[in-house]
BADREN-212441 format. One record per residue: x, y, z of N, C-alpha, C, CB in turn; residue number from 1. Coordinates in steps of 0.02 Angstrom, whole numbers. Glycine has a CB too. Layout:
BEGIN
[[X,Y,Z],[X,Y,Z],[X,Y,Z],[X,Y,Z],NUM]
...
This chain:
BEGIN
[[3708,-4508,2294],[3721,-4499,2224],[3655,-4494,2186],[3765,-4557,2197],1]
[[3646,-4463,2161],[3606,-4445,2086],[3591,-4503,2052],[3650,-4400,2031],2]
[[3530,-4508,2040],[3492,-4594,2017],[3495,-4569,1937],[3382,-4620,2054],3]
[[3464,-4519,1943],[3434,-4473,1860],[3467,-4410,1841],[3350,-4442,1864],4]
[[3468,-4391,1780],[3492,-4336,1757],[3470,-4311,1709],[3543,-4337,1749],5]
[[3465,-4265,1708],[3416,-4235,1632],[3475,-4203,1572],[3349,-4148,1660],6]
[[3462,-4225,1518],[3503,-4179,1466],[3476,-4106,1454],[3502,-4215,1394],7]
[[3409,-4091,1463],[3401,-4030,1450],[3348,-4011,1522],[3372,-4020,1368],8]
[[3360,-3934,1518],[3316,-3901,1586],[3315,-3829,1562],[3357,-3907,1675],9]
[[3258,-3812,1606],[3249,-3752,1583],[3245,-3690,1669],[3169,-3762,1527],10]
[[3274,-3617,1659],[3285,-3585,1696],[3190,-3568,1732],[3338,-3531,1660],11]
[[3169,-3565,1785],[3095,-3531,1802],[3084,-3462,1757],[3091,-3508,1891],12]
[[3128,-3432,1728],[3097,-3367,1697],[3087,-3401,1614],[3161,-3286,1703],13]
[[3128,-3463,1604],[3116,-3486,1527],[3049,-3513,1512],[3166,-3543,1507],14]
[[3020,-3570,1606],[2987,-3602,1586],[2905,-3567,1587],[3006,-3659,1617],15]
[[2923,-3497,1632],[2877,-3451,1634],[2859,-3415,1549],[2907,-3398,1691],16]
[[2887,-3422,1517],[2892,-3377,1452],[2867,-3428,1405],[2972,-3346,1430],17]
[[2884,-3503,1399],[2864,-3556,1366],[2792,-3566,1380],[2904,-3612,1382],18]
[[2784,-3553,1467],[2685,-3554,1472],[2649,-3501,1420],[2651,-3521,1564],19]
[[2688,-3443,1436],[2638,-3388,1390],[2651,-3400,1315],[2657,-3301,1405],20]
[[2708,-3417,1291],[2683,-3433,1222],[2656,-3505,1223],[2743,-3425,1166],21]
[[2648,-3549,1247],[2588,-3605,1227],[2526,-3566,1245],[2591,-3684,1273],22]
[[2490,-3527,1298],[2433,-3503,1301],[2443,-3452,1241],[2414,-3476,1372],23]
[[2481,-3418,1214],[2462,-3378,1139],[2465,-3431,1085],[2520,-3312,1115],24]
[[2495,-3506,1085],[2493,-3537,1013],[2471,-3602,1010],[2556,-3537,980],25]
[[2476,-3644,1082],[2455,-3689,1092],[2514,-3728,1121],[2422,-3708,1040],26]
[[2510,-3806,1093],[2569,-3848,1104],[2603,-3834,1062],[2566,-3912,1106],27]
[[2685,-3838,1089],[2748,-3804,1072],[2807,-3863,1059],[2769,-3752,1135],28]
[[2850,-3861,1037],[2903,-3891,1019],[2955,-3860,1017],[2897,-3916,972],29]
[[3043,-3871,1053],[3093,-3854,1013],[3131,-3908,991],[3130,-3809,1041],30]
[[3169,-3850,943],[3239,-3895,912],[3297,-3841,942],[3243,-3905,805],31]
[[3337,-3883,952],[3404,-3821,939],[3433,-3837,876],[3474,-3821,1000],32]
[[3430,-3781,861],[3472,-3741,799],[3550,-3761,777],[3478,-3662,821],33]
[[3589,-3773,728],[3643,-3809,731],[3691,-3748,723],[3646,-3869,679],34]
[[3640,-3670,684],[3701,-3606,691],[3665,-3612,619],[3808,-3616,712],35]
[[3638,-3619,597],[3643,-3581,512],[3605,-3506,528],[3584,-3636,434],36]
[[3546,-3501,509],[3519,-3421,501],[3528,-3394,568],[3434,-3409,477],37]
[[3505,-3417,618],[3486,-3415,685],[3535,-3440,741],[3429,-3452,688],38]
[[3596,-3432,713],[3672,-3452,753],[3647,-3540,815],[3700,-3349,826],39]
[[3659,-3527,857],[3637,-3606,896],[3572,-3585,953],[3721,-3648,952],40]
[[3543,-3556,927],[3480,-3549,975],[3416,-3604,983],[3448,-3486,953],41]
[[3407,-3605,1035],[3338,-3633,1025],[3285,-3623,1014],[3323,-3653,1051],42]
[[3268,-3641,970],[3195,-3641,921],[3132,-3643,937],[3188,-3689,883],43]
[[3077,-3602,957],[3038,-3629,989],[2979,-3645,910],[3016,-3579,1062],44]
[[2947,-3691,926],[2878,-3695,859],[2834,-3726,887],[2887,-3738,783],45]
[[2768,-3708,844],[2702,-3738,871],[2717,-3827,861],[2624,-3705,818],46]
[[2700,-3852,894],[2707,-3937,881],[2681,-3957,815],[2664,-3984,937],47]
[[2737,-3992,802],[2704,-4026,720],[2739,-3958,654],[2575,-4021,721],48]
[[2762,-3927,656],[2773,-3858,610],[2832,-3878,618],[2752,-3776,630],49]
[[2881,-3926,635],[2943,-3949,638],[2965,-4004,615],[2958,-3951,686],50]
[[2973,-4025,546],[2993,-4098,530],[3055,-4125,562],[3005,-4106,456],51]
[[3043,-4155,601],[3082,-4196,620],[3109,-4258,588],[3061,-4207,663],52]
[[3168,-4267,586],[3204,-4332,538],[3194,-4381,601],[3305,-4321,505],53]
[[3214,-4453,575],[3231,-4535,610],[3294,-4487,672],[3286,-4623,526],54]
[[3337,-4491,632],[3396,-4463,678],[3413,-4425,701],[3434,-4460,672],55]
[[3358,-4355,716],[3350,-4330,775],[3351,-4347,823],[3319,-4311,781],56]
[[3367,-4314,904],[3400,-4345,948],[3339,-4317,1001],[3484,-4326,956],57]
[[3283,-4334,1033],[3261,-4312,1104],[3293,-4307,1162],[3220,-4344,1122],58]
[[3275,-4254,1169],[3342,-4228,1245],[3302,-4239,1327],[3366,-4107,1240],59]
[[3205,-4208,1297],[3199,-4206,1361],[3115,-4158,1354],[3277,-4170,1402],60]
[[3087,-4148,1409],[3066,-4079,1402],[3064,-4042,1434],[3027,-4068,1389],61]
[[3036,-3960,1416],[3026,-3903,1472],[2971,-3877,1476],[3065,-3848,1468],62]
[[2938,-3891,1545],[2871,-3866,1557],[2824,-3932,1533],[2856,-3792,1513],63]
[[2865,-3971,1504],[2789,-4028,1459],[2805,-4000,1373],[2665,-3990,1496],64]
[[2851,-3960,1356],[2855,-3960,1279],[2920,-3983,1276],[2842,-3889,1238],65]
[[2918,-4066,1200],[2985,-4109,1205],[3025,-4033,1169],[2989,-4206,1149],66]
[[3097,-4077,1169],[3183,-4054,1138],[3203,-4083,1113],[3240,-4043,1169],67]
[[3230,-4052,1051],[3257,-4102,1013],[3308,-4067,973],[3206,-4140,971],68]
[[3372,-4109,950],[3403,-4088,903],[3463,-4121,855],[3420,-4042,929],69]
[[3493,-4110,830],[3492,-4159,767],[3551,-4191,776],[3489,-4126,692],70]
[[3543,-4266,737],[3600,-4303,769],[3675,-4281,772],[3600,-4362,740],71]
[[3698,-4258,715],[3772,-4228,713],[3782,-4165,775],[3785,-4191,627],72]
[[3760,-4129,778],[3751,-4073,829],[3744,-4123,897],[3676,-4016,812],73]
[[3720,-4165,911],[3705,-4199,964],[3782,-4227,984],[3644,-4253,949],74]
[[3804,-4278,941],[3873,-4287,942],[3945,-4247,978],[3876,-4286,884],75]
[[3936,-4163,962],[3950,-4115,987],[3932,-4089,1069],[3930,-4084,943],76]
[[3870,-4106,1078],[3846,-4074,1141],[3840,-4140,1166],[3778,-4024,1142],77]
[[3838,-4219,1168],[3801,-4256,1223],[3856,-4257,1283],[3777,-4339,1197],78]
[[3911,-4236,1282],[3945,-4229,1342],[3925,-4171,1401],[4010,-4217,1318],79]
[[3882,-4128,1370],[3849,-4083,1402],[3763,-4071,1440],[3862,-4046,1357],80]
[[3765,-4040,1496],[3696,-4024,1507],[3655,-3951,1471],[3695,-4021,1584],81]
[[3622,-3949,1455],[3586,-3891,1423],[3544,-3867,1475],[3543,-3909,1358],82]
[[3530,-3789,1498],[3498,-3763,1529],[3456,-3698,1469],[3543,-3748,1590],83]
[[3405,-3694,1470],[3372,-3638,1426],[3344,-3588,1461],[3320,-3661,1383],84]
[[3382,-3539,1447],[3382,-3483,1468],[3329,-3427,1415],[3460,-3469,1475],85]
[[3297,-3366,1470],[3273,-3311,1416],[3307,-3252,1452],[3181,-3300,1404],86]
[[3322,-3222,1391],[3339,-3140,1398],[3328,-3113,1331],[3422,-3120,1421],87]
[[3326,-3033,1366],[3303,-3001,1310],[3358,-2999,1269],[3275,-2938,1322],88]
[[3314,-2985,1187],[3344,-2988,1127],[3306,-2997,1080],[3385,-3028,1123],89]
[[3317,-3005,1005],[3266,-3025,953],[3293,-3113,965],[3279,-2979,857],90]
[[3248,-3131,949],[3237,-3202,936],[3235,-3231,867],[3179,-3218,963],91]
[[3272,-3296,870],[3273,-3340,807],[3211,-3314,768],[3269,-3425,823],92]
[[3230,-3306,680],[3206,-3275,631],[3132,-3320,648],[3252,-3281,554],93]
[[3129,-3394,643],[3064,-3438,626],[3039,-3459,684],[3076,-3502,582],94]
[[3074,-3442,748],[3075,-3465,816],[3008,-3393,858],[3180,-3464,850],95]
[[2960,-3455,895],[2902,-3412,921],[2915,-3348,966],[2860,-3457,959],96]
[[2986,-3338,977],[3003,-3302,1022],[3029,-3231,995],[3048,-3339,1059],97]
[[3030,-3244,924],[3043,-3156,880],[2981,-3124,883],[3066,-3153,786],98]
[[3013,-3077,899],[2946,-3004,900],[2914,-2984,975],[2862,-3031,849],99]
[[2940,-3034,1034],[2937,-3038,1093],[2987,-2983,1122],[2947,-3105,1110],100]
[[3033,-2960,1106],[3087,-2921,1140],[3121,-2979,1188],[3053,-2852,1186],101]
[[3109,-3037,1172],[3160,-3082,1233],[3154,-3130,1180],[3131,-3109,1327],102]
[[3211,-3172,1202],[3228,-3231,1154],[3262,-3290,1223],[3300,-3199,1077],103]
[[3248,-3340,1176],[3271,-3414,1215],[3374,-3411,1213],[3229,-3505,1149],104]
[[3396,-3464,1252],[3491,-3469,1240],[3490,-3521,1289],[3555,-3390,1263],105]
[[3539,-3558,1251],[3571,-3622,1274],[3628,-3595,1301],[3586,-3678,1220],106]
[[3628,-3630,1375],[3682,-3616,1403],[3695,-3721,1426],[3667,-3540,1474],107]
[[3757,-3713,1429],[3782,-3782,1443],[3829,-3770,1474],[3797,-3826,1393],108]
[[3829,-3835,1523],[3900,-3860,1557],[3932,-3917,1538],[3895,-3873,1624],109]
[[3993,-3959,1537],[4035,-4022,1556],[4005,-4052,1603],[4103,-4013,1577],110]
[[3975,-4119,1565],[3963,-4163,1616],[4026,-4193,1637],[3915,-4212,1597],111]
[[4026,-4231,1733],[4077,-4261,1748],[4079,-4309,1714],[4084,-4273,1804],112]
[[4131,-4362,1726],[4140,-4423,1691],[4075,-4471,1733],[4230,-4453,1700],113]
[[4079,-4444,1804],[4017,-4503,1826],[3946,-4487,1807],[4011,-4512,1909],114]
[[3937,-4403,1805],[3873,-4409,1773],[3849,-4433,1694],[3854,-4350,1780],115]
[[3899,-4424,1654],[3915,-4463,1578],[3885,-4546,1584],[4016,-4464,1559],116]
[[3943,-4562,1644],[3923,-4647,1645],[3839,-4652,1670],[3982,-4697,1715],117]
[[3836,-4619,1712],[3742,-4618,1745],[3713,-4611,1660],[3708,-4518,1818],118]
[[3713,-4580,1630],[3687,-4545,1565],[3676,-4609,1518],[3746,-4485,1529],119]
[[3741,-4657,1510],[3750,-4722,1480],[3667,-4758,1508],[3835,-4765,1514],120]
[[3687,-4771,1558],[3644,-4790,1588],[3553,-4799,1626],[3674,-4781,1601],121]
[[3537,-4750,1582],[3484,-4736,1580],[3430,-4754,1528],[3491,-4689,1587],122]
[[3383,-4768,1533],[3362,-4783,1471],[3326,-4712,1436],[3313,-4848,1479],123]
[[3334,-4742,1366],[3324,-4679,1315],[3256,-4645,1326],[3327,-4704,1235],124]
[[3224,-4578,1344],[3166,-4546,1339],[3136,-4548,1288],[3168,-4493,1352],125]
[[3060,-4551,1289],[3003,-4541,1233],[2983,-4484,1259],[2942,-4597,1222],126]
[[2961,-4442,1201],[2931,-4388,1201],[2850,-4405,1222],[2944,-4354,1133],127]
[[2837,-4370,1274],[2758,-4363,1298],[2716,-4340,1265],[2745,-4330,1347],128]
């Protein structure tokens, strides 16, 4: 059985695409998006260019850049795993990935009930 579990992960072609934009911007940050301008995508931003509230929720990170996203939206998804995916497309309006011809996407599954309870059970991540 599975000791650990991650809430968020990222696909090898996402975390390949997250290297080249930190070597074009530096250290990076996302949020996912709750759907207003930018429907539920994930956000990519230079670190720090993202106010983050108290009750934002850390998910995890990809490549070494944390995740995060906001508590009500979290509520919605913590039954789920997040995988971040890239394909082509335009990218979120404020998100580092417009003007690239490829954009970031949350794809998720249903966690089981035992991986949920493992999840309980873990203690909460700090961002690195």
């Amino acid at each position: 059985m599975t000791t650990s579990l991650e809430r968020v992960s990222a696909t090898p072609a996402a975390l390949a695409f997250i290297e080249e934009l930190r070597q074009r911007h530096g250290p990076l940050m996302f949020f996912q998006s709750g759907g207003c301008c930018d429907g539920s995508a994930p956000m990519c931003y230079p670190a720090g260019e993202f106010d983050l509230s108290d009750s934002d929720v850390y998910l995890g990170n990809l490549g070494g850049v944390p995740f995060y996203m906001g508590l009500e939206q979290f509520g919605y998804w913590e039954h789920s795993q997040l995988t971040v995916d890239v394909v082509q497309g335009k990218g979120g309006m404020f998100s580092l990935d417009n003007g690239t011809g490829r954009r970031f996407l949350t794809r998720s599954r249903l966690l089981t009930d035992d991986e949920c309870a493992l999840l309980r059970l873990q203690p909460p991540h700090q961002p690195a």
